[in-house]
N, C-alpha and C positions, 0 to 999 in steps of 0.2 A: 495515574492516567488510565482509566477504565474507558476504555469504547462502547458506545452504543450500538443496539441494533436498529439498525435504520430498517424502516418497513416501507418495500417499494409498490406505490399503487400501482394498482393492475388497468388498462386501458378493457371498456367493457369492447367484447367480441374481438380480441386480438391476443397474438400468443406470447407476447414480446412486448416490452419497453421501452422505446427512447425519447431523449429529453435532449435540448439545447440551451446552456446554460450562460448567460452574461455576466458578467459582473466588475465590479468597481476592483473587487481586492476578491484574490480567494481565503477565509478565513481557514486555519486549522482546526478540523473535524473528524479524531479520531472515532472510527465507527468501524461497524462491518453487518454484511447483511445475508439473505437466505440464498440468493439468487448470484448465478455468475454476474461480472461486469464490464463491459468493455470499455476504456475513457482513452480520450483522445483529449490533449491540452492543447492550444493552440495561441500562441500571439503573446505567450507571458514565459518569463522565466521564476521559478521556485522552488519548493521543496516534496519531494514524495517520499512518505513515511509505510511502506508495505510491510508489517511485520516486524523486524526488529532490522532491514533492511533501509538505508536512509539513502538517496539520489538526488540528483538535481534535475528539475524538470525544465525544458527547451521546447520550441517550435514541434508541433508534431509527436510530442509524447503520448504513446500509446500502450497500454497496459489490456492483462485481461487476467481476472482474478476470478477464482472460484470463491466457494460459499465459505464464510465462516474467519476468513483472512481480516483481521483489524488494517485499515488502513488510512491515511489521512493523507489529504494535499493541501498545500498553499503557495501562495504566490510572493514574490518581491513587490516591490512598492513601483507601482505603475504612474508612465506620464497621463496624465489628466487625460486628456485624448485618447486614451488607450486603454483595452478592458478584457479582463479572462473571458477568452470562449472556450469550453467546454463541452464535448460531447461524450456523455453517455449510454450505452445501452444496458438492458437485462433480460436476462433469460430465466426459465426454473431449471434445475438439474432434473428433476422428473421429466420434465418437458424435452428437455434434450435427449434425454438416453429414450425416451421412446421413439423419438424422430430416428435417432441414431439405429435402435432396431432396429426400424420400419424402411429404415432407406439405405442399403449396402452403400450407396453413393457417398453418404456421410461416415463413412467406417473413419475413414481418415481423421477425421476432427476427434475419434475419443481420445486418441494420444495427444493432439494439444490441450483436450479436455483436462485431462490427466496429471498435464505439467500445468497445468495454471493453477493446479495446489501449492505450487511453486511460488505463485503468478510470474508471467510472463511479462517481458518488452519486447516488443515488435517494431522495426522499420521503421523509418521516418519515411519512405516513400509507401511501405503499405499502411500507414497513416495515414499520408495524403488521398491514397486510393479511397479505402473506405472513408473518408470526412466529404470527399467527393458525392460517394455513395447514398451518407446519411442526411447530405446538410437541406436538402429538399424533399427525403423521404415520407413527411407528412401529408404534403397533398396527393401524393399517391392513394389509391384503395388499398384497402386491407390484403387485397393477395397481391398487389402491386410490392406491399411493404415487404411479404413474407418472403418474393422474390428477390429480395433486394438483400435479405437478410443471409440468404443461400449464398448473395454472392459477395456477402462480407466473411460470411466461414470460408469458402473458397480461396479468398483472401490469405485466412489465417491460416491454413492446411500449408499454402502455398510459399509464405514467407520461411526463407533458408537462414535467416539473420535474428530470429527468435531467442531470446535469453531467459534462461531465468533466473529468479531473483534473492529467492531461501534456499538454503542447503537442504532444508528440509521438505517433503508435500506435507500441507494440513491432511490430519486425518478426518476422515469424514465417513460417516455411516451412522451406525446406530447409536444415538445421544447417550444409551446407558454403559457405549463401549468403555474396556477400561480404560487403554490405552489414550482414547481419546479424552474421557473423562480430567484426567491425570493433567496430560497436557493443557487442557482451559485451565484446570484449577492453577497450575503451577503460572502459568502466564497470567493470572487474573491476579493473583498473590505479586506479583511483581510489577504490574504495571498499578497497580492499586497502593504498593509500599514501597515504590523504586526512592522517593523523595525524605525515606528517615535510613538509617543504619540498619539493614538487613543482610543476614549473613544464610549460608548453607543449611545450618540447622534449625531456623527459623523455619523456611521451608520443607523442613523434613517434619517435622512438628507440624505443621498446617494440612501435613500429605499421611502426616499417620505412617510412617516411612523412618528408614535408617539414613544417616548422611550417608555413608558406600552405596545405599538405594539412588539416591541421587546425582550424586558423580556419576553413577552409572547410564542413569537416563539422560542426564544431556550430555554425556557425549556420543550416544545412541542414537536419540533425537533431535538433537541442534546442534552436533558437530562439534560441540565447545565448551568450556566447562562453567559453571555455575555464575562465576565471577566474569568471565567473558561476556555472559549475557546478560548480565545484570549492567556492567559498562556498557552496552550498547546502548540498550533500553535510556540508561542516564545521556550519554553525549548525545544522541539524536533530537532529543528535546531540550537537550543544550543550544543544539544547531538553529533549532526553528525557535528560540527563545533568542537567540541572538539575530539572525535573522526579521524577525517580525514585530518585535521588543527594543526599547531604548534601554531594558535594565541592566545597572552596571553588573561586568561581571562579576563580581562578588556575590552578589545576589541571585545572578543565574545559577552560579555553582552549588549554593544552598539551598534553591529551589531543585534541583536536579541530586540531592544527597551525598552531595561534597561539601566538607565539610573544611579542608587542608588545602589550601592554594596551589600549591606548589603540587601537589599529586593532581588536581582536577587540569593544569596547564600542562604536566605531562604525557597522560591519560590519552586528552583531547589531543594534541601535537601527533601522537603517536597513530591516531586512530582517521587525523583528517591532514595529515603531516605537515598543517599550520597550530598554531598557538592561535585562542581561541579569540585575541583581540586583533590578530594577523587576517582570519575569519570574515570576522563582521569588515572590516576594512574595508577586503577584496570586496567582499558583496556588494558593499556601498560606491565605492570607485565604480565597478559595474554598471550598477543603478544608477550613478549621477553621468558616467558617459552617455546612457541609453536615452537619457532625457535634455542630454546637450547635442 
């Protein structure tokens, strides 16, 4: 499962982004992009895939993610009458840390800036604050908007209830870093191979690297060791395959690089402290009360 980079158009004469999104169903759309994000979910319950981080998404789901983060959401199966709203925003990181110089007022926001290498969840009431903020923002003028925009950082400075979501910040800076480098390749190598039998020295072999190289850097870098994150990687698109999918579990397990029944129902149980057909159940019971 390799992410795309999504390439966000730019509004001509404005410094900023946003978008109002409807829809029947959210599909799964692993990607990542240049620009921070802010999203707000609204009116659906589903799944949020932030790195190797998996959540459920609720009313009022709010996120804000820095550049370079793989992330994908979708949604539960909706009554008819009922539809994902989504809102959006973007920003550039250049664009910000200049504002950020320029305006001592804004010092505050680099530290959220900072943690949304993390990404962040934020409040369900400063949710509703900012969706408040955005949902009319367009017929405003362009410094009407900019103002508005002031007073959704405001917002995020403000919220005391902010989480975050990776153990780790994305590194970011200069693309030829090594450090940085290192980390794509090893997550690009695994989200790309998670679906056959890959083991440590595979990866050490693709990285030009010793396996003790490697032990080393995730538990450096990702807190956890090789096998830890390769299970994640596999159950989370276990979730959203059960979730969004009628395939039997057998075929989820295989499609995800289980290969043994008995270890993939252990694994999952341990990791989502249901067994994987316990899972889909609850989800479905969920979904068939919300539409009765």
């Amino acid at each position: 499962m390799k992410e795309y980079i999504e390439k966000v158009p730019q509004r001509i004469g404005v410094s900023w982004r946003y978008k109002k999104v409807l829809e029947e169903v959210k599909n799964f759309d692993w990607h990542q992009h240049e620009e921070y994000e802010i999203a707000i979910h609204r009116n659906f319950n589903g799944l949020s895939l932030i790195g190797n981080y998996c959540s459920d998404i609720n009313h009022n789901h709010m996120v804000l993610l820095a550049p370079s983060i793989p992330h994908a959401f979708c949604s539960d199966k909706l009554p008819i009458s009922q539809r994902c709203e989504t809102h959006v925003l973007w920003f550039k990181k250049e664009w910000i840390e200049q504002l950020i110089y320029c305006c001592s007022e804004l010092k505050p926001l680099r530290s959220v800036l900072s943690e949304a290498q993390k990404g962040i969840q934020f409040s369900h009431t400063t949710a509703e604050q900012v969706f408040l903020l955005l949902d009319d923002v367009l017929l405003l003028n362009p410094v009407e908007q900019l103002a508005t925009l002031m007073r959704v950082f405001s917002l995020l400075i403000d919220d005391e209830q902010q989480t975050p979501l990776l153990l780790r910040k994305t590194v970011q800076g200069d693309p030829d870093n090594h450090v940085e480098n290192k980390l794509r390749k090893a997550e690009t190598f695994l989200l790309k191979n998670f679906q056959r039998p890959i083991y440590q020295a595979d990866l050490a072999r693709h990285l030009y690297v010793s396996e003790s190289t490697i032990r080393r850097f995730f538990f450096k870098h990702y807190k956890e060791s090789f096998s830890q994150h390769l299970m994640k990687i596999r159950l989370n698109v276990a979730c959203e395959l059960l979730v969004n999918t009628q395939l039997p579990i057998n075929i989820i397990m295989e499609k995800v690089g289980y290969f043994n029944q008995a270890n993939f129902n252990r694994q999952f149980k341990a990791y989502k402290h249901v067994p994987p057909n316990s899972y889909r159940k609850a989800l479905k019971l969920l979904d068939d009360g919300k539409q009765n």
